[in-house]
NUVEX-9739 format. One record per atom (N, C-alpha, C): atom name; x, y, z. Coordinates in steps of 0.1 Angstrom, whole numbers, plus 5000, padded with zeros to 4 digits. Atoms other than C-alpha are relative to their C-alpha. Example, Ala and Ser with C-alpha at 12.3 -4.5 7.8 and 13.67 -1.06 7.14 Angstrom:
% residues 2
N	5009	4988	5000 $
CA	5123	4955	5078 $
C	5009	5012	5000 $
N	4991	4989	5000 $
CA	5137	4989	5071 $
C	4992	5011	5008 $
END
This chain:
% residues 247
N	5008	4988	5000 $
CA	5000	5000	5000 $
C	5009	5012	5000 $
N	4991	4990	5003 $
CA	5010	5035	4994 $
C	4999	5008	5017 $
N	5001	4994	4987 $
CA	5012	5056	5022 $
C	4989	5004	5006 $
N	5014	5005	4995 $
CA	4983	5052	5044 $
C	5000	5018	5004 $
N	5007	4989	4993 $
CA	4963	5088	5047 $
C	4987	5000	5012 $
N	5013	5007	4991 $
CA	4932	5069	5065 $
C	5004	4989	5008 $
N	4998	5011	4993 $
CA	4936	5047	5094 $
C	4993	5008	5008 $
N	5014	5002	4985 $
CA	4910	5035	5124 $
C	5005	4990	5003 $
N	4991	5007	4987 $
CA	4919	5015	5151 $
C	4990	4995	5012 $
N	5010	5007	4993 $
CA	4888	4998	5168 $
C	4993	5012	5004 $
N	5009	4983	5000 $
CA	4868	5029	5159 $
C	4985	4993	5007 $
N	5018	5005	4994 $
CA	4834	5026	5181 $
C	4992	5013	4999 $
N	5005	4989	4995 $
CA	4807	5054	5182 $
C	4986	4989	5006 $
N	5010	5006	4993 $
CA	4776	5045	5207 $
C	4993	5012	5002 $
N	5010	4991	4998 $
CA	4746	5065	5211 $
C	4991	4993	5011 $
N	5004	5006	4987 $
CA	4734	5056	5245 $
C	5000	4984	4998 $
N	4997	5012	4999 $
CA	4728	5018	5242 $
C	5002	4995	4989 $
N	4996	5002	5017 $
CA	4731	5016	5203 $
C	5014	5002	4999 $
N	4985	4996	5004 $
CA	4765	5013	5190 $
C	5001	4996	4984 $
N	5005	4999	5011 $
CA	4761	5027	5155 $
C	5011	4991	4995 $
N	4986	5010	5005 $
CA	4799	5016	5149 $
C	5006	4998	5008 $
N	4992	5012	4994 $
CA	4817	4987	5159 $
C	5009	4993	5003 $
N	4983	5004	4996 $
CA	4855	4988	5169 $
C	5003	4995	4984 $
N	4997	4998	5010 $
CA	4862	4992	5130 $
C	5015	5004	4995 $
N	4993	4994	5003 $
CA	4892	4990	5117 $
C	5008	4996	4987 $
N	4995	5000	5015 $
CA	4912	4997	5081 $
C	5012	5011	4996 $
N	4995	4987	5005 $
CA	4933	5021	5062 $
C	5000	5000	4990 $
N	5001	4995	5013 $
CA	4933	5037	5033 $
C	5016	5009	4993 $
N	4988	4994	5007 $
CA	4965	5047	5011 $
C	4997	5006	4990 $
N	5000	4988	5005 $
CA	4977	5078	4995 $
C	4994	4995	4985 $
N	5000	4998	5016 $
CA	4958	5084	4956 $
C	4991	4988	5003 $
N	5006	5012	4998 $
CA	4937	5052	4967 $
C	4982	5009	4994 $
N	5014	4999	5001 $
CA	4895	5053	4955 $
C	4991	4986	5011 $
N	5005	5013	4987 $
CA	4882	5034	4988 $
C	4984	5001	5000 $
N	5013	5004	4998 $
CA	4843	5026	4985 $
C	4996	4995	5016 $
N	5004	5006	4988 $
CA	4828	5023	5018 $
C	4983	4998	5000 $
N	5011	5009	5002 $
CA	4798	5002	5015 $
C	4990	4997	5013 $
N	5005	5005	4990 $
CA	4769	4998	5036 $
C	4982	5001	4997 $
N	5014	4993	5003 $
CA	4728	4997	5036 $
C	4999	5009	5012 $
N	5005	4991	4993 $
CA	4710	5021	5055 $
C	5004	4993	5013 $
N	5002	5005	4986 $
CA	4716	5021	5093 $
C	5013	4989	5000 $
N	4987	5007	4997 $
CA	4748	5000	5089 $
C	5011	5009	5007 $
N	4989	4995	4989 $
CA	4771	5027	5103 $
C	5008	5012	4991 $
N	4989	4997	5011 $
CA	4788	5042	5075 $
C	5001	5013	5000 $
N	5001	4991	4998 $
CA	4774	5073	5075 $
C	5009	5012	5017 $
N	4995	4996	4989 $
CA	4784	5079	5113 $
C	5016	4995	4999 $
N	4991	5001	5001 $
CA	4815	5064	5106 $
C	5011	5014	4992 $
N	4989	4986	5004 $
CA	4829	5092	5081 $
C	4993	5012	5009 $
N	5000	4987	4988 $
CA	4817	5117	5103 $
C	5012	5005	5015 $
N	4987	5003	4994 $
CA	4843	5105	5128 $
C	5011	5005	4993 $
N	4985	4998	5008 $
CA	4866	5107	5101 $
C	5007	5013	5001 $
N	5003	4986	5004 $
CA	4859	5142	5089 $
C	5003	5008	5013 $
N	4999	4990	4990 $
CA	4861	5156	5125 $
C	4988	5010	5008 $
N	5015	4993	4998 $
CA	4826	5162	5128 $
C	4995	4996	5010 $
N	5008	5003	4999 $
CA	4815	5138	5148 $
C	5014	4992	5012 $
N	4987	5007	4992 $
CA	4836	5123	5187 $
C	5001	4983	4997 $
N	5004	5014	4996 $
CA	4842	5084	5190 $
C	4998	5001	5013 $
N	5005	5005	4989 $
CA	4831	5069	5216 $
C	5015	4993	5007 $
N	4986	5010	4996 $
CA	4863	5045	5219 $
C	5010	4994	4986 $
N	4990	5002	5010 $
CA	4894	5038	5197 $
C	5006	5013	4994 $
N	4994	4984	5006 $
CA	4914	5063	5173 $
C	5007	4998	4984 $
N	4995	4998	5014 $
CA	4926	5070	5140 $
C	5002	5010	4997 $
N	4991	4990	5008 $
CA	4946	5092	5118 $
C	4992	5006	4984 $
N	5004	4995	5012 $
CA	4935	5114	5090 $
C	5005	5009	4990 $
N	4990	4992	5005 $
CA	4960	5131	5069 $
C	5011	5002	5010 $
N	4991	4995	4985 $
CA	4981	5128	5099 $
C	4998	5004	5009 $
N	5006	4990	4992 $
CA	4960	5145	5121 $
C	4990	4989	5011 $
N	5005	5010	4985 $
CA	4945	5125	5156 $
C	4984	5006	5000 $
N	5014	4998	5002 $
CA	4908	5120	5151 $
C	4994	5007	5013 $
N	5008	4999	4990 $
CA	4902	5124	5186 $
C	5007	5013	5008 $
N	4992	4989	4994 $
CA	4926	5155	5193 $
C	5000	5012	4987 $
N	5001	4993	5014 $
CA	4926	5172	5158 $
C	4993	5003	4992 $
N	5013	4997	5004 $
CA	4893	5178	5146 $
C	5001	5011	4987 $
N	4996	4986	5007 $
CA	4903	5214	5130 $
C	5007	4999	4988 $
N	4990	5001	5008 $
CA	4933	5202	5116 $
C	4997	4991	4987 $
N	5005	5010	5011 $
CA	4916	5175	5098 $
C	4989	5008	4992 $
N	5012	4995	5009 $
CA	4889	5196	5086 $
C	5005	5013	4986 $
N	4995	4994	5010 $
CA	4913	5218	5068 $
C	5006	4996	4989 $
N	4994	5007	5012 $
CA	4930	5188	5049 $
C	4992	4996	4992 $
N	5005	5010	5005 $
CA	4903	5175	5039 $
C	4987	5007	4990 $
N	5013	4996	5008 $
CA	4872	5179	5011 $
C	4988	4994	5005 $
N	5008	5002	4995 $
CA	4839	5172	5020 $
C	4983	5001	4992 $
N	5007	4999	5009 $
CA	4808	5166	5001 $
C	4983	4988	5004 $
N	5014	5003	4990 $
CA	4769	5159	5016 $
C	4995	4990	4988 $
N	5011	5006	5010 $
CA	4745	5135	4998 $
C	4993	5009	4999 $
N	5016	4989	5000 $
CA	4720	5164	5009 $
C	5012	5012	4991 $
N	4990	4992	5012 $
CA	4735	5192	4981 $
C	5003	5013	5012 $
N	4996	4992	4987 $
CA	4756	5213	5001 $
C	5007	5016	4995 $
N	5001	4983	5003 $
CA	4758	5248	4981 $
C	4994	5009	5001 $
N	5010	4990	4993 $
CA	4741	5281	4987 $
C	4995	5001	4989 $
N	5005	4999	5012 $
CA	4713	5281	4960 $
C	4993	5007	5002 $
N	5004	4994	5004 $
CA	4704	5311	4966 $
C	5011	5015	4995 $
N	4984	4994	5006 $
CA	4742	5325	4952 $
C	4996	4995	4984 $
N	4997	5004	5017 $
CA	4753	5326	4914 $
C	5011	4987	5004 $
N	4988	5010	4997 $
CA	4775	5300	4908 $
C	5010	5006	5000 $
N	4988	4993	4999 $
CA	4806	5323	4907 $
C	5001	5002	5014 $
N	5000	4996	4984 $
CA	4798	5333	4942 $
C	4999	4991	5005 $
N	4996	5011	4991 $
CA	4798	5302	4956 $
C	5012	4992	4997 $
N	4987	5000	5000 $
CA	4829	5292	4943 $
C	5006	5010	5007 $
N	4989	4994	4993 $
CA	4846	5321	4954 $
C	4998	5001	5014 $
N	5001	4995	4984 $
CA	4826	5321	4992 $
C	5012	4984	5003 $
N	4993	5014	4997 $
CA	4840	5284	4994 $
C	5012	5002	4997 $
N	4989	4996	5001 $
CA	4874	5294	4984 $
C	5005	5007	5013 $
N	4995	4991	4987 $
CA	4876	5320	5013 $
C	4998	4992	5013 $
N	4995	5005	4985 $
CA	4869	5299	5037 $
C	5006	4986	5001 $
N	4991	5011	4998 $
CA	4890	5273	5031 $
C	5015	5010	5002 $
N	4986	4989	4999 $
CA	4914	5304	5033 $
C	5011	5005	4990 $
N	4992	4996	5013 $
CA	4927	5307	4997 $
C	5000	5014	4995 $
N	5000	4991	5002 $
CA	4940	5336	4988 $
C	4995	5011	4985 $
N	5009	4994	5008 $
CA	4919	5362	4968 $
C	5002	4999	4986 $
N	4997	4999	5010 $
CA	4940	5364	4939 $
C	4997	4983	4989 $
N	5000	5010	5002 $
CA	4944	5326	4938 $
C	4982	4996	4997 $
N	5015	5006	5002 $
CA	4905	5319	4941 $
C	4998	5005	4988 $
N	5000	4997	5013 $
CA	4901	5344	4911 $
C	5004	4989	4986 $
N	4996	5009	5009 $
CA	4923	5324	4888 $
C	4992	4988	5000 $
N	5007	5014	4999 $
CA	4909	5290	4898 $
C	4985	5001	4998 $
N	5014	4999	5006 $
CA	4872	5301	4895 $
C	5000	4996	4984 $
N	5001	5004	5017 $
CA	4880	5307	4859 $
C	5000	4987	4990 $
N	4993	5014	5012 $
CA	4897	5278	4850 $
C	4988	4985	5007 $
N	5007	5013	4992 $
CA	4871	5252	4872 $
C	4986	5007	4993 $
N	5013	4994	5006 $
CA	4840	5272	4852 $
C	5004	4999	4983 $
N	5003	5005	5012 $
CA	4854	5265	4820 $
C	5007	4984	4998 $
N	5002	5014	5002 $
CA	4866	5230	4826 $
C	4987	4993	5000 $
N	5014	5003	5000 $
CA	4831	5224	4836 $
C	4991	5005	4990 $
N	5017	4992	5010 $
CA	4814	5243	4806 $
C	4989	5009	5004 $
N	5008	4988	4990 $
CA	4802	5265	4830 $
C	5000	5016	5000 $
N	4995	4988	5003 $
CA	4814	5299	4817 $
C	4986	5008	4997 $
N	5007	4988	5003 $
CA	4785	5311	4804 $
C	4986	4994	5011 $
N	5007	5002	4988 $
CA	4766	5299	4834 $
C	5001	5008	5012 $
N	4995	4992	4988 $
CA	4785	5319	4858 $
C	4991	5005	5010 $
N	5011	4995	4993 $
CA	4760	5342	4870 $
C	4986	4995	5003 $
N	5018	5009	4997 $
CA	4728	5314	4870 $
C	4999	4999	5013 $
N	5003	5005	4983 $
CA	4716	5311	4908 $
C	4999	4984	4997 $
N	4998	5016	4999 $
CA	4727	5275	4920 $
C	4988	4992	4994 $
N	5015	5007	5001 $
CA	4688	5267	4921 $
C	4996	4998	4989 $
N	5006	5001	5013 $
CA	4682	5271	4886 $
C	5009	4988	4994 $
N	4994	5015	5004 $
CA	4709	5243	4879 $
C	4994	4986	4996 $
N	5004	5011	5000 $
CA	4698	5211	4867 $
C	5009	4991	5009 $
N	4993	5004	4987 $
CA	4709	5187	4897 $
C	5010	4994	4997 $
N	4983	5004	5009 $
CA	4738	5168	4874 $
C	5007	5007	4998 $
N	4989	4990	5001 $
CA	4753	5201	4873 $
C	5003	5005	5008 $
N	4998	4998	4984 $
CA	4745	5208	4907 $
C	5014	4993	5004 $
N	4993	5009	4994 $
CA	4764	5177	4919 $
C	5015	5001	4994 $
N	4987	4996	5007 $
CA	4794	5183	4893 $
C	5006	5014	5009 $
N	4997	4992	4993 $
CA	4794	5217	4911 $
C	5007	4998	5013 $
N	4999	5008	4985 $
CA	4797	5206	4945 $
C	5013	4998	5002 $
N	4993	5004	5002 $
CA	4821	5184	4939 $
C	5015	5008	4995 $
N	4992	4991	4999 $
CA	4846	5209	4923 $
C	5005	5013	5010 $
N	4998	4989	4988 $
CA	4840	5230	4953 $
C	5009	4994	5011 $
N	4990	5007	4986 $
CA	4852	5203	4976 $
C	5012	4995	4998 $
N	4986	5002	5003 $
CA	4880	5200	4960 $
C	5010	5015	4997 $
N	4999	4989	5005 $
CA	4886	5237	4951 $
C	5017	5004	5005 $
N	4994	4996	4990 $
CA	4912	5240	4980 $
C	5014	4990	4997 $
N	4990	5009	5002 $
CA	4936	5212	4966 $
C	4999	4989	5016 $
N	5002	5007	4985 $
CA	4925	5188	4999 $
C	5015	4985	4999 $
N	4992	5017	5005 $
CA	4947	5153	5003 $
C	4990	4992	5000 $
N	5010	5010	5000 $
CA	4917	5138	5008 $
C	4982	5008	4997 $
N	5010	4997	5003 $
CA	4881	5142	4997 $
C	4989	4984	5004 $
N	5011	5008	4994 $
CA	4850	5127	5013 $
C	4989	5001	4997 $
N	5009	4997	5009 $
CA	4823	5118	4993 $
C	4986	4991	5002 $
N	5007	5010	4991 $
CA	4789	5107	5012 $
C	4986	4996	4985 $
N	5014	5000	5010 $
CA	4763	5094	4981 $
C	5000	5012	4993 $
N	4998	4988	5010 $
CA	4777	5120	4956 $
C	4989	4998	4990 $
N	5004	4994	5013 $
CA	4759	5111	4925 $
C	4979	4990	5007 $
N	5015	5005	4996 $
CA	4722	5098	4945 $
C	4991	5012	4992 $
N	5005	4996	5009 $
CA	4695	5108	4920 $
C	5004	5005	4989 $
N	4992	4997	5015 $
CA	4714	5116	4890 $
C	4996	4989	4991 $
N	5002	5010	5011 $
CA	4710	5096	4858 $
C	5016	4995	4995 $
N	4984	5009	5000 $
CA	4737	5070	4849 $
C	5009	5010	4988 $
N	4988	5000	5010 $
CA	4754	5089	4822 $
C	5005	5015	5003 $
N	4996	4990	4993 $
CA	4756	5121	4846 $
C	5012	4994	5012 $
N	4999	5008	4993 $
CA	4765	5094	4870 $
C	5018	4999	4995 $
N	4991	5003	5007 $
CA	4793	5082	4845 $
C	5011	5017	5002 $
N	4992	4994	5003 $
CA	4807	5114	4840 $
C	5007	5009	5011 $
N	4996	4999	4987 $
CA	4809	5124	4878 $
C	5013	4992	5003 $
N	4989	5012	4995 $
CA	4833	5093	4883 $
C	5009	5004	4986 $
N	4992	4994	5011 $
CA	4853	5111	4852 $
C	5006	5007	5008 $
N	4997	4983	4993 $
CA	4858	5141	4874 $
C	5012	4991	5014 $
N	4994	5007	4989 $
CA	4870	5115	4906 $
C	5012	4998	4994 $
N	4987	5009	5007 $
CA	4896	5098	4881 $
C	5008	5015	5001 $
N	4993	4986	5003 $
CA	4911	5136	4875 $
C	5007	5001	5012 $
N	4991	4996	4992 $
CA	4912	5140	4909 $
C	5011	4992	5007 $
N	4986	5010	4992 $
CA	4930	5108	4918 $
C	5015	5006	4994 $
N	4988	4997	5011 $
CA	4953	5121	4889 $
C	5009	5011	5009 $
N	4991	4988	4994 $
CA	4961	5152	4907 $
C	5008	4997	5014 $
N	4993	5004	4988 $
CA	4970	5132	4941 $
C	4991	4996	5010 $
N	5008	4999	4988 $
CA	4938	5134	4963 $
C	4995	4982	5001 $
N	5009	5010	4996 $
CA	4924	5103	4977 $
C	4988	4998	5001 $
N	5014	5000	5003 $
CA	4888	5095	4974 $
C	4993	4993	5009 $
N	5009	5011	4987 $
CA	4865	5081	5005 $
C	4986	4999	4991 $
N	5018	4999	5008 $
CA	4829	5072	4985 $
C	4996	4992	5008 $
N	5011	5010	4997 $
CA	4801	5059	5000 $
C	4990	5002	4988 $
N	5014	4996	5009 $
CA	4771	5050	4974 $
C	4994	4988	5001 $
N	5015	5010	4998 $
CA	4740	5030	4971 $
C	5002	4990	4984 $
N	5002	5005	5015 $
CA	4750	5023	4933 $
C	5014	4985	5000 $
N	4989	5011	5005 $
CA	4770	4989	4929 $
C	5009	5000	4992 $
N	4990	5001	5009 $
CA	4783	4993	4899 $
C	5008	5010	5002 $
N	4989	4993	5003 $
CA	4802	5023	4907 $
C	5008	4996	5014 $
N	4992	5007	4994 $
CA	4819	5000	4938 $
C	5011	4994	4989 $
N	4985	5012	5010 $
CA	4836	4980	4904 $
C	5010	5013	4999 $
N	4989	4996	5004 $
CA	4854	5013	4899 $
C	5012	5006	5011 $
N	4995	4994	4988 $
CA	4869	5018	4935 $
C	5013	4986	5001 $
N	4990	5011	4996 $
CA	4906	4999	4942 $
C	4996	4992	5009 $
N	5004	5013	4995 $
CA	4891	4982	4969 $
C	4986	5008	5009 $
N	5018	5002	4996 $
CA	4856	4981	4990 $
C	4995	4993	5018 $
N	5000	5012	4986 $
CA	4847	4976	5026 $
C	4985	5004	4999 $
N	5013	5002	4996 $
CA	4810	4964	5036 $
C	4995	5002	5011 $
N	5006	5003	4991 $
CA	4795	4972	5065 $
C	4991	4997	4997 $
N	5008	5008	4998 $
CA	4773	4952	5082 $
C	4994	5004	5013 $
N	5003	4996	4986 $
CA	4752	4962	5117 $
C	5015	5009	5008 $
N	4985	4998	4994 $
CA	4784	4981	5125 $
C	5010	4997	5002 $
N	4988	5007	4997 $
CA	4811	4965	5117 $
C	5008	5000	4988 $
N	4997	5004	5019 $
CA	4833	4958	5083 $
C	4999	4984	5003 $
N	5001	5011	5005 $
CA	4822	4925	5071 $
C	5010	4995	4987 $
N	4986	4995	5009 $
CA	4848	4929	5042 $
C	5002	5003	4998 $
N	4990	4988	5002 $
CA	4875	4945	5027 $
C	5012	4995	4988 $
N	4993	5000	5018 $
CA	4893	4944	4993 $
C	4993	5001	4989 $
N	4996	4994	5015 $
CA	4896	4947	4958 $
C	4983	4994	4992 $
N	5006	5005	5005 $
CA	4865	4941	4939 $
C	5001	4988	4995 $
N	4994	5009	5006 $
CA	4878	4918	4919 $
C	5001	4988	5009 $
N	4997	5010	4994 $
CA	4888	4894	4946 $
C	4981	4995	5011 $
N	5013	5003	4996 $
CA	4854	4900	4963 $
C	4994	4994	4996 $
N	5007	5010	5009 $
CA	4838	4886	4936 $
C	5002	4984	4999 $
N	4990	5018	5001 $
CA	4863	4855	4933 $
C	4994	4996	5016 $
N	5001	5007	4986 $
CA	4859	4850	4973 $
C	4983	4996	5001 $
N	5016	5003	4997 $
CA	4821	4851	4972 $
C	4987	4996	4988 $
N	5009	5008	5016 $
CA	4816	4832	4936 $
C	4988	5009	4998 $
N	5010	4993	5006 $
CA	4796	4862	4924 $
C	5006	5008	4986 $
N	5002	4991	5011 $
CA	4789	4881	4892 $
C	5006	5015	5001 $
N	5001	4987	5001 $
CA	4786	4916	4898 $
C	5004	5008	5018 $
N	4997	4994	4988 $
CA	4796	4940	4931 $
C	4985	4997	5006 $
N	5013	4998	4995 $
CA	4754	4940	4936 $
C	4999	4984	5007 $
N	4998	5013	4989 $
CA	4760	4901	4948 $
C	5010	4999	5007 $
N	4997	5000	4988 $
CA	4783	4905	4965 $
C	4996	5005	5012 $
N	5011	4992	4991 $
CA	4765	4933	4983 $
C	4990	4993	5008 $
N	5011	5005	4995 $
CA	4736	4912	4988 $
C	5007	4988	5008 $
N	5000	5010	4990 $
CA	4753	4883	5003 $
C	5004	5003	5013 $
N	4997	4997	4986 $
CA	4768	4901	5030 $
C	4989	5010	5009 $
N	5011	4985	4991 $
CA	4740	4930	5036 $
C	4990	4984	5006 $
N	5011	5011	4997 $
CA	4716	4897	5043 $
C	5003	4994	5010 $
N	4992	5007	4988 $
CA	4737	4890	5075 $
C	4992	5013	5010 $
N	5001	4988	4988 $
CA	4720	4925	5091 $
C	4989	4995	5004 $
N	5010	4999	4991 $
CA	4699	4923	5119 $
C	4991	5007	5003 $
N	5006	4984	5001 $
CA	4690	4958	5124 $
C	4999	5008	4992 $
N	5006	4988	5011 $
CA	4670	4985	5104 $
C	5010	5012	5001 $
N	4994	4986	5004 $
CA	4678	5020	5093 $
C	5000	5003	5015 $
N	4997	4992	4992 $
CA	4690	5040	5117 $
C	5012	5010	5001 $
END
């Protein structure tokens, strides 16, 4: 593995008698695309929240760009990109203006945000969009947005909870175009998604299960270990081990 930017260490969070997540532990290396797999109420969600700095454990610890989950919160929230299932831009801004508010507070400097606006509005085809309020976006352009925002800041890592939920596969497709770019440039990629087939395009894949990882590797070998077809059986043989609902 390349140099591990993600590591957990019998990560637990408990919410009074529930214990969402379950002394979990993995890592994730540098430029890696890590799928983190789970149905609803498996954990997953509460799990990168931990990660991110958003959210205490309960018990255990882990590292996040180098930064101590349970002492470094700040520090980690500055390395890192961050990116909601629920759409997380101000739509009632132009899209120029939300690039540039999101710039400043990642703390880039004025001149620099300038430049990069330009050049991230016409990679995107977005130039002559500039001034459209977010809201008037169609939501595959939304989500494309987004996504260049949480990365705007050059992160080492980017965290990506159900990016392309509701989109159509060939918006879907060209989302996971944008990810490849950014592995290219260096950043690491945490995805969670509900979509299987975009598990086949992640180096490797962990499942939770009731809180816990039930596996962990390479698509490819998943498949071989659990004589299946497609990521979506493998998915189903282990999700069919959960006891407990959404939560």
């Amino acid at each position: 593995m390349n140099e591990v930017v993600i590591s957990a260490n019998n990560l637990t969070k408990k919410f009074g008698n529930f214990t969402a997540v379950d002394s979990i532990s993995f890592e994730v290396g540098k430029g890696e695309i890590f799928g983190f797999l789970g149905a609803n109420g498996a954990g997953k969600t509460t799990a990168m929240r931990m990660l991110c700095g958003l959210s205490h454990p309960t018990s255990g610890d882990g590292q996040v760009a180098g930064f101590d989950i349970n002492k470094q919160q700040e520090k980690i929230k500055e390395s890192i990109g961050y990116m909601s299932q629920k759409f997380s831009l101000y739509e009632d801004l132009k899209v120029w203006e939300n690039i540039r508010l999101f710039g400043g507070i990642y703390g880039m400097k004025e001149k620099d945000i300038k430049t990069k606006t330009d050049t991230i509005l016409n990679h995107l085809g977005f130039s002559a969009e500039k001034d459209t309020l977010v809201r008037e976006l169609p939501l595959g352009w939304k989500q494309k947005l987004a996504f260049s925002v949480s990365i705007f800041h050059s992160p080492k890592i980017v965290f990506l909870d159900e990016p392309t939920g509701g989109v159509d596969p060939i918006t879907r497709r060209q989302f996971w175009e944008m990810i490849y770019e950014a592995v290219n440039d260096g950043i690491t990629v945490f995805v969670t998604t509900h979509y299987m087939d975009e598990a086949e395009y992640c180096n490797r894949v962990s499942i939770m299960v009731d809180g816990r990882i039930e596996a962990l590797d390479s698509p490819k070998k998943l498949k071989e270990e659990t004589n299946s077809q497609t990521m979506d059986e493998v998915f189903q043989k282990f999700a069919r081990k959960a006891t407990r609902g959404d939560s």
